[in-house]
C-alpha positions as MATLAB code, in Angstrom:
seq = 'XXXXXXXXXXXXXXXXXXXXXXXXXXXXXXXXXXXXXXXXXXXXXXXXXXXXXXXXXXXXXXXXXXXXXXXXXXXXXXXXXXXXXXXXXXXXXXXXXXXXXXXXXXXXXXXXXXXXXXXXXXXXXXXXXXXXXXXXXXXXXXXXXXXXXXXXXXXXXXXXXXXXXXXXXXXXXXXXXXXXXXXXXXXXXXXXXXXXXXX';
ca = [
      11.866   31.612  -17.263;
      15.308   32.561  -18.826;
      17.877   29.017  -19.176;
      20.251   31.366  -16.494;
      17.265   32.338  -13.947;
      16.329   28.171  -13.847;
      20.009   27.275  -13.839;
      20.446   29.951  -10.605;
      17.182   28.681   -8.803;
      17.994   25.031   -9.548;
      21.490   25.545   -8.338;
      20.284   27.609   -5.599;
      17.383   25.334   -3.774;
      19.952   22.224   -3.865;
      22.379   24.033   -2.217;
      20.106   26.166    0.224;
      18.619   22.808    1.578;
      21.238   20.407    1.818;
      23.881   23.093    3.479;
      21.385   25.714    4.816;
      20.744   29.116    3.725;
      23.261   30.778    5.742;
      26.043   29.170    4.859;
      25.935   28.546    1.306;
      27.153   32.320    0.103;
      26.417   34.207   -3.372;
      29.697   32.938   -4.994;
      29.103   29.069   -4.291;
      25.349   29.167   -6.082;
      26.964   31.368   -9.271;
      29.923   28.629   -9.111;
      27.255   25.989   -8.950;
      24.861   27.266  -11.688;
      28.157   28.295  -13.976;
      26.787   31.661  -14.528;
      28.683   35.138  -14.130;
      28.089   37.731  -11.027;
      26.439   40.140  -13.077;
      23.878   37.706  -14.366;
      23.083   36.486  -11.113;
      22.343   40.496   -9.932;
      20.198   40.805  -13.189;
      17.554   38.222  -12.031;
      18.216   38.517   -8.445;
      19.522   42.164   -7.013;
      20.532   40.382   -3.629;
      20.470   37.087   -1.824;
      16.726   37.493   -0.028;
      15.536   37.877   -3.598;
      17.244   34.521   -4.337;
      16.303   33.164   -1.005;
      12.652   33.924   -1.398;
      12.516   32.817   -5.146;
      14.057   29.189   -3.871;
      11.177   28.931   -1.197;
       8.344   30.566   -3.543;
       9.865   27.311   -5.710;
       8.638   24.770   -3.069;
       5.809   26.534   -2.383;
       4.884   25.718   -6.125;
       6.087   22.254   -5.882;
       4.023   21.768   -2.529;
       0.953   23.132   -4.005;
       1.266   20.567   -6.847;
       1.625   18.001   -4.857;
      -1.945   18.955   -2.992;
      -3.757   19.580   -6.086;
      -2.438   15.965   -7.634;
      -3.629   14.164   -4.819;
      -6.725   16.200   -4.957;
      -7.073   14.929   -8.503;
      -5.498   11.523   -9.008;
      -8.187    9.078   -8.325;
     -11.683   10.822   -9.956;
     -14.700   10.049   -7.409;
     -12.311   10.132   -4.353;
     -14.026   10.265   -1.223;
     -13.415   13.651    0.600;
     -11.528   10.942    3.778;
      -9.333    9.710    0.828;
      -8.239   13.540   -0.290;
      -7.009   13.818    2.836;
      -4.960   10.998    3.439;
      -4.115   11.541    0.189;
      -2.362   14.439    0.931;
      -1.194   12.626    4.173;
       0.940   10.285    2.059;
       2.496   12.522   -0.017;
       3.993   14.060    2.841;
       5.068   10.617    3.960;
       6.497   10.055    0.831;
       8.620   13.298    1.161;
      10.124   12.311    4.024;
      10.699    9.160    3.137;
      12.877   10.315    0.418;
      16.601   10.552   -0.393;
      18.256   13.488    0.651;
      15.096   14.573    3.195;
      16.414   16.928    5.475;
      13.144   18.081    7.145;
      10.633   20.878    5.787;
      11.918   23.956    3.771;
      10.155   26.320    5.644;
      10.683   25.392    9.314;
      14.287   24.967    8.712;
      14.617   28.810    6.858;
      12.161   30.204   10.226;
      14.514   28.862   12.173;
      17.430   30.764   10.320;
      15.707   33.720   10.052;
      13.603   34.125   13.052;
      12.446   37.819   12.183;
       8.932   38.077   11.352;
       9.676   40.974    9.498;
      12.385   39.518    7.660;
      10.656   38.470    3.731;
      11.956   35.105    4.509;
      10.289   34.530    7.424;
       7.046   36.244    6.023;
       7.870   34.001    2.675;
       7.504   30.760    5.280;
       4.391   32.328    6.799;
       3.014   32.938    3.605;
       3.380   29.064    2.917;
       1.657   28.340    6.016;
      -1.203   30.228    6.137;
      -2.267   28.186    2.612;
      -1.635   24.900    3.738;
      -3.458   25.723    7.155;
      -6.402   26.943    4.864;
      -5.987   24.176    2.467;
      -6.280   21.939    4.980;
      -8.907   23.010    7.351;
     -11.164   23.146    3.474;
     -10.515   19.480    2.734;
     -11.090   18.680    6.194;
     -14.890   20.680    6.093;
     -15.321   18.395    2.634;
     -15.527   15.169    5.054;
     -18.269   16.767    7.070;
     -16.123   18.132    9.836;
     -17.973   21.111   11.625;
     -14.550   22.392   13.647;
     -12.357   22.185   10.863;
      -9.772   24.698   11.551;
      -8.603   22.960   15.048;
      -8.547   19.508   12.856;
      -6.855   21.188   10.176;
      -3.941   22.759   12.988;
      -3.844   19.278   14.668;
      -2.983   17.945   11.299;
      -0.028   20.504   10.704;
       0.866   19.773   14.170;
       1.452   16.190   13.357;
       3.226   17.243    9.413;
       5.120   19.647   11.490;
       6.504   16.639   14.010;
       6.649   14.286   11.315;
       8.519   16.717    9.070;
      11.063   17.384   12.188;
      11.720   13.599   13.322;
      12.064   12.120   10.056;
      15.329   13.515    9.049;
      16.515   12.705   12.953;
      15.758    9.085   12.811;
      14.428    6.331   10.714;
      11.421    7.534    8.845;
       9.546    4.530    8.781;
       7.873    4.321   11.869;
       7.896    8.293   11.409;
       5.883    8.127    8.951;
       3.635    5.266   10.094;
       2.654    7.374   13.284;
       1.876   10.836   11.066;
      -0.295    8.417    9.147;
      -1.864    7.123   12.111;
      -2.693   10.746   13.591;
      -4.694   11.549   10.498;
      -6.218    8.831   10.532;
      -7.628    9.160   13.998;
      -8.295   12.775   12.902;
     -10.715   11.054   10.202;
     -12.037    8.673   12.625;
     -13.040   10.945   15.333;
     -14.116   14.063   13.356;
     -16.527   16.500   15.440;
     -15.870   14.499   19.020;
     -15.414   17.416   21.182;
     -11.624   17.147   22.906;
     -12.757   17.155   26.077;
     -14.427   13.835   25.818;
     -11.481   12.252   26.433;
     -10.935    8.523   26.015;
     -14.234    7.684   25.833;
     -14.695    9.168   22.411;
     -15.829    7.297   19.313;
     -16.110    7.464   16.084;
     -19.068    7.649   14.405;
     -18.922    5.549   11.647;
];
């Protein structure tokens, strides 16, 4: 990646999440990134090029993130690769500057599934859903896919409140969700209260 294209994107996902992607126009991101017009238009020919290069960004970053915690500790049990994972996310929004998830916030800005932003976000989801529902089957989980959208369910809440309020007790009850999804893996819904886990 050319010193210009990194100073552009770096310049452009600061902006694009703090202030929104709507609002913060061409001019303020080559201002920002101290570049000319006409380089900008060379590595981006218009703003959803630039808009979809910031998100395809976190997208990397996210991925990263999932792959270290799939890594860090060697012999991991498959219910520690999961919360894992959990905690990073908790650690995200427990950061300065959070200001919820990339993705929901540009959906909600461009709400045109058409639109390559919007497919961009859906693009994003789809892997984590995926991702997800495969480290879920690793723990033995025989309906992993509704585990796996329970869990995104809980991200996506988590991701939503924390920039609202304090994040702490945010992030303790996302925690707490996936660990009950741990705890009562393959006990049908229906069962109610009465289920238990079976360890």
């Amino acid at each position: 990646m050319s010193e210009a294209r990194a100073r552009l994107l770096a310049s452009a996902s600061r902006l694009f999440y703090a202030e929104g992607l709507h609002s913060v126009g061409i001019d303020r991101v080559i201002a920002d990134a101290g570049v000319t017009r006409a380089t900008l238009y060379r590595h981006f020919p218009g703003k959803d090029d630039l808009l979809v290069a910031y998100l395809s960004e976190v997208d990397k970053a996210i991925r990263a993130q999932v792959e270290a915690a799939r890594t860090a500790t060697p012999g991991a049990s498959p219910e520690d690769i999961v919360q894992a994972v959990a905690a990073t996310i908790a650690d995200g929004i427990r950061s300065p500057g959070f200001r919820g998830c990339a993705f929901l916030n540009a959906a909600a800005e461009y709400p045109d599934p058409a639109h390559p932003v919007h497919q961009a976000v859906l693009a994003h989801r789809q892997w984590f859903l995926e991702t997800v529902t495969e480290l879920l089957a690793e723990t033995g989980e025989t309906a992993p896919e509704p585990a796996a959208r329970h869990f995104v369910m809980l991200r996506d809440g988590a991701m939503a409140a924390g920039c609202l309020t304090d994040p702490a007790p945010v992030c303790a009850t996302f925690l707490l969700g996936v660990a009950g999804i741990l705890r009562y893996r393959d006990v049908p819904v229906a069962a109610g209260p009465k289920r238990r886990s079976r360890g």
